[in-house]
C-alpha positions in Angstrom: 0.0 0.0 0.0 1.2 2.9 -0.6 1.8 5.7 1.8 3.5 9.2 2.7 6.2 9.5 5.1 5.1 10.8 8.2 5.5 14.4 9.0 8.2 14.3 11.3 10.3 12.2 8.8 9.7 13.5 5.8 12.9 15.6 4.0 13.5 19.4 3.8 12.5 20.5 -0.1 12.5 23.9 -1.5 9.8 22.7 -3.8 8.2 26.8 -3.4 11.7 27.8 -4.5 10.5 28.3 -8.9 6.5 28.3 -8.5 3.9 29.5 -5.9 1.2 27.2 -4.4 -0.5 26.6 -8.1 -4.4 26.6 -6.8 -5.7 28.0 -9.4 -4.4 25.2 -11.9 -5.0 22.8 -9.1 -9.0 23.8 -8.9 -9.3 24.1 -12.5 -8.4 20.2 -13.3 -10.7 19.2 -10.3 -13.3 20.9 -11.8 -12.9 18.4 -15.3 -11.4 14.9 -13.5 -14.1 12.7 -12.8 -14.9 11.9 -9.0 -12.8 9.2 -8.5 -10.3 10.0 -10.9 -6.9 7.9 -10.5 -3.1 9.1 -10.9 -3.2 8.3 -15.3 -6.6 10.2 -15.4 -5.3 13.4 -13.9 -2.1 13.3 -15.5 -3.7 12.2 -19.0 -6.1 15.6 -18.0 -2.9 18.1 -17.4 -0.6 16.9 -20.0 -3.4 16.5 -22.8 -6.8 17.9 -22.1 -4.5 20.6 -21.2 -6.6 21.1 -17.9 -4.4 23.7 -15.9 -4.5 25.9 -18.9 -0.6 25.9 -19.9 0.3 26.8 -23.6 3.1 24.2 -24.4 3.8 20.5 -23.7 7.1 21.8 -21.9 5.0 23.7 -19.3 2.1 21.1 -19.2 5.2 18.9 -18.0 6.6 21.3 -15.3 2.8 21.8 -14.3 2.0 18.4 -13.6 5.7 17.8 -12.0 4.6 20.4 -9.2 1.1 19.5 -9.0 1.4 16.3 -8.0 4.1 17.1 -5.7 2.2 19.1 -4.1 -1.1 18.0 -4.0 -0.5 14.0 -4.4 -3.3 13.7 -6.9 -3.3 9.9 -6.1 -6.1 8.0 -4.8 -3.9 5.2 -3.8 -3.0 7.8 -1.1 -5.6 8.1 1.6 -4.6 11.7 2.3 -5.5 12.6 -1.1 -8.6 10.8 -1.1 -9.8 12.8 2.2 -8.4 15.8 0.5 -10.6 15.1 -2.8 -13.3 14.3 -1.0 -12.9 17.8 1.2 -12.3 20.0 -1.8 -15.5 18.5 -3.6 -17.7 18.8 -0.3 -17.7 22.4 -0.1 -18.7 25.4 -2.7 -17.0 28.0 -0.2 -13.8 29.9 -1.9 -12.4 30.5 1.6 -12.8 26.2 2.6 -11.0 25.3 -0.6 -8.2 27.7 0.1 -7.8 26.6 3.6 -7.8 22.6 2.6 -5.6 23.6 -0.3 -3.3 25.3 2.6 -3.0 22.0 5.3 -2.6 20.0 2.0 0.8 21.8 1.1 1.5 21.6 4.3 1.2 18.5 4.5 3.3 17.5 1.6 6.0 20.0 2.2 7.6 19.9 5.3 9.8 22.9 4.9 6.1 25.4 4.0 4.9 23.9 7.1 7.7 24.4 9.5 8.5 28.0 8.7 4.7 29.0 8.6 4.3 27.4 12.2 6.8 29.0 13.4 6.3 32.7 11.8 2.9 32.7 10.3 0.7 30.8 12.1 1.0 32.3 15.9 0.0 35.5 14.1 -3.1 34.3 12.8 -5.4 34.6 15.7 -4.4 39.2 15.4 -5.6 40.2 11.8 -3.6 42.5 10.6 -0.2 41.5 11.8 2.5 41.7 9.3 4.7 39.1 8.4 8.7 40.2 7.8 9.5 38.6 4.4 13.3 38.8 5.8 12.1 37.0 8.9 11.4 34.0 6.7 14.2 33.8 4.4 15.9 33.9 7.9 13.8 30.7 9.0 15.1 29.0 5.6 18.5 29.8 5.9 18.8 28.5 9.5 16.9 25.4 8.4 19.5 25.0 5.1 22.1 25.6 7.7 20.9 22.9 10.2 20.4 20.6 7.6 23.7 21.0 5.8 21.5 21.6 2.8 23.2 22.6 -0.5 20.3 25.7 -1.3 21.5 28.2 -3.3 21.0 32.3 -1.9 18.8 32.5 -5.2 16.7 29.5 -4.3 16.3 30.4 -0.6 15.2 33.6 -1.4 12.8 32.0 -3.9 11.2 29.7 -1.3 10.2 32.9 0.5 9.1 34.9 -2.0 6.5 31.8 -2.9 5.8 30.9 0.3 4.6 34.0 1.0 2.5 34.3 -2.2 1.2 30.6 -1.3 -0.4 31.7 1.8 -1.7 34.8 -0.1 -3.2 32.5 -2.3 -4.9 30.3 0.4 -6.9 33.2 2.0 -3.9 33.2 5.2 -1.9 36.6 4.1 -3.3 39.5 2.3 -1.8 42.4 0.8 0.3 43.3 -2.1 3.2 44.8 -0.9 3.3 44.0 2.6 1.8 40.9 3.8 -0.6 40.5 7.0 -2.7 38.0 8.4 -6.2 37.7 7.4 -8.7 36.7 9.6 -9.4 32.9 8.1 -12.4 31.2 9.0 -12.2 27.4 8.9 -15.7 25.4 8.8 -16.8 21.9 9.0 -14.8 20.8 5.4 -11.5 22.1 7.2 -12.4 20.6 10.3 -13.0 17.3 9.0 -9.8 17.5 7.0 -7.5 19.0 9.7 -8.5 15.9 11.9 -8.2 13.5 8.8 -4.5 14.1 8.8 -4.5 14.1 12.6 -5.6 10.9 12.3 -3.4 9.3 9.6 -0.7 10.2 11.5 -1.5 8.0 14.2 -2.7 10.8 17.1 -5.5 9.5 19.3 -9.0 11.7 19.5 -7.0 13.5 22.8 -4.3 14.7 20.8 -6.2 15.4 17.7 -7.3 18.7 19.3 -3.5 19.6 20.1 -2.5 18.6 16.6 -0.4 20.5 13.8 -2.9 20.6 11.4 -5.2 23.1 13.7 -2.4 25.0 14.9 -1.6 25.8 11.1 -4.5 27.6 11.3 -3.9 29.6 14.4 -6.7 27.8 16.6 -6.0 26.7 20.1 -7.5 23.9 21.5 -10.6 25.8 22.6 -11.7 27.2 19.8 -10.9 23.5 17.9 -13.2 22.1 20.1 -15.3 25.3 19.7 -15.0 24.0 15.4 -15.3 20.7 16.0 -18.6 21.3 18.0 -20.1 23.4 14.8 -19.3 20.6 12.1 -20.8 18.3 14.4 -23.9 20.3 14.3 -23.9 20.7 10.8 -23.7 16.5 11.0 -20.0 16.8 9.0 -18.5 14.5 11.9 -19.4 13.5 15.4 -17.2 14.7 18.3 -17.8 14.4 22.2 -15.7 16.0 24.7 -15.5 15.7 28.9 -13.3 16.1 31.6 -10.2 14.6 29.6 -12.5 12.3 27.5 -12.6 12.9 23.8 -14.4 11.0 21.2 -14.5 12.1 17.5 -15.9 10.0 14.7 -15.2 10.8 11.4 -17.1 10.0 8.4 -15.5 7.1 5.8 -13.8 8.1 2.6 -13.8 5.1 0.1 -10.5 3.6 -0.3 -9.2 3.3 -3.9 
């Protein structure tokens, strides 16, 4: 079967280093591929229906290269499947953005890192600005630590799209300078953000702790807060007293 690493060992890529987070290419070849689609259907889509919209075989290539590195676009892969099955539940721009976010971030280790440590405590004061040298900073001790062999032209690069990423996922706004938003997950993202919990092998306690709602700047009272309002819109099932958690999630069909 097969599977992603886990988070914690997967490598350090500047895959943002020559192309931003790609959304709009990614939503427009969900919108044509099938529900159900496998890995040959959406790469027959990109490189020959021409889905993402590119204007030569070269860049249909370098398109689907980077899509499915960063989105997985494999149903053989169950956190593409819960991430299918998320993007296709919800008409909401801001949902898709924010799904499209915990997916990079779950497939790129190095987005993830430096946006939990920079981006994501900021999230819960709109408005706060993020230091564009602060991050090339976070990459450049990260390259350093890792003995990494990241050219100045590719670090900077990775922070330049990294920022545009999150600009592109609803997280950052701005032109020039870039702030926080003020993000509003709902029950899609929940669902989603505990999905990964999950497949990473964190029980219902830890769930609430996890990564994947920290990305988003929620602390564990207002995920419970979320995970309370998709269980009233019947998206999941979760429970919660004294220490005791229980959250049910609903099935995605394996491939």
């Amino acid at each position: 079967m097969a599977r992603l690493p886990l988070p914690d060992q997967q490598p350090f890529t500047p895959r943002l280093s020559g192309a931003g987070s790609l959304r709009r290419e990614l939503e427009a070849l969900l919108a044509v591929a099938p529900p159900g689609a496998d890995r040959r259907t959406f790469r027959r889509l990109t490189l020959e229906a021409n889905a993402a919209g590119k204007g030569s075989a070269s860049m249909r290539a370098w398109a689907w290269k980077r899509l499915s590195l960063r989105y997985l676009l494999d149903p053989a892969l169950p956190e593409f499947r819960t991430f299918e099955a998320a993007m296709r539940g919800t008409e909401s721009p801001t949902e898709r953005g924010l799904i499209c976010f915990l997916m990079l971030s779950r497939t790129d280790r190095l987005f993830r890192e430096v946006t939990l440590e920079l981006v994501s405590p900021k999230i819960p004061s709109p408005g706060a600005l993020i230091d564009p040298a602060e991050v090339e900073d976070a990459v450049r001790e990260i390259r350093q630590r890792r003995r990494s062999p990241w050219s100045d032209q590719t670090v900077a690069g990775e922070r330049s799209h990294l920022l545009s990423a999150l600009k592109d996922f609803g997280v950052l706004c701005g032109a020039r300078e870039k702030r926080t938003c003020c993000p509003a997950p709902g029950a899609a993202t929940a669902v989603f953000a505990a999905h990964l919990a999950r497949l990473e092998g964190l029980p219902d306690r830890q769930v609430l702790g996890s990564r994947w709602f920290r990305l988003l700047g929620l602390a564990e009272a207002a995920v419970v807060d979320l995970l309370y309002a998709a269980t009233r819109e019947r998206a999941l099932d979760f429970r919660i007293q004294a220490d005791v958690v229980e959250l049910s999630l609903p099935e995605v069909a394996s491939a």
